[in-house]
N, C-alpha and C positions, 0 to 999 in steps of 0.2 A: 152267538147269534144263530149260530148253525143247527143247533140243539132245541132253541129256542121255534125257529122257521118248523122245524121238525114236530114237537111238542104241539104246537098250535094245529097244525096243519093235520095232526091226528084227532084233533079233539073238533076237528070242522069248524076252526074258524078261516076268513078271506086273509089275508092281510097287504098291509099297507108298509113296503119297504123305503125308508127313507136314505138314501145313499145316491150314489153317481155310479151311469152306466159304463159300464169297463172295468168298471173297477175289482179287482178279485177278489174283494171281502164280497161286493154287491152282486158278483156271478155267481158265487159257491154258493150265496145264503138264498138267493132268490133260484139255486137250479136245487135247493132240496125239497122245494114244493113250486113249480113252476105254474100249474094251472093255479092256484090260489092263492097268486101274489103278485101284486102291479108296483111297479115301482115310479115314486116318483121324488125327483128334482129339488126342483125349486119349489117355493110359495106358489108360482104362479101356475105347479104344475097344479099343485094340490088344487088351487079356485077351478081348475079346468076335469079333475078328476070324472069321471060318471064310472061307481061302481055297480055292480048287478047287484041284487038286493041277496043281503046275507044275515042270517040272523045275528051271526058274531063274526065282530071284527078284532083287528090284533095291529096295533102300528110296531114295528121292530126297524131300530135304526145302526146304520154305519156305524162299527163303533170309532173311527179312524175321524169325524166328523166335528165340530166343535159343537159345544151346549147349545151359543146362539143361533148357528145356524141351523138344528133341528129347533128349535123351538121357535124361530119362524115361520119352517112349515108346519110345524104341528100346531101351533096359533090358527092357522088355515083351515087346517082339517077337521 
């Protein structure tokens, strides 16, 4: 994922990190492109999101996370 945050974040996309804050998967991958990636939570973060306009975006998730639970917030997003 760390590779990945890297990868996108050259090729100028935002992106959108799906994990829990603390967490050391979700520090390391979100501190290798810090201005260009917001993290969020839950479902409910995602309905609350407000991104600045980007031509390309990129969702990258926890990989430690289950299927279901990324795919209720990604259902959101």
């Amino acid at each position: 994922v760390h590779n990945e945050a890297k990868h996108y974040a050259a090729k100028g996309y935002f992106m959108i990190y799906i994990g829990h804050e603390g967490h050391v998967e979700a520090e390391g991958t979100m501190g290798e492109a810090p201005d260009r990636m917001v993290l969020v939570e839950t479902p409910e973060d995602a309905e609350n999101l407000q991104l600045p306009h980007y031509e390309k975006l990129a969702v990258l998730t926890q990989t430690t996370l289950s299927v279901d639970e990324v795919n209720a917030t990604l259902s959101v997003l």
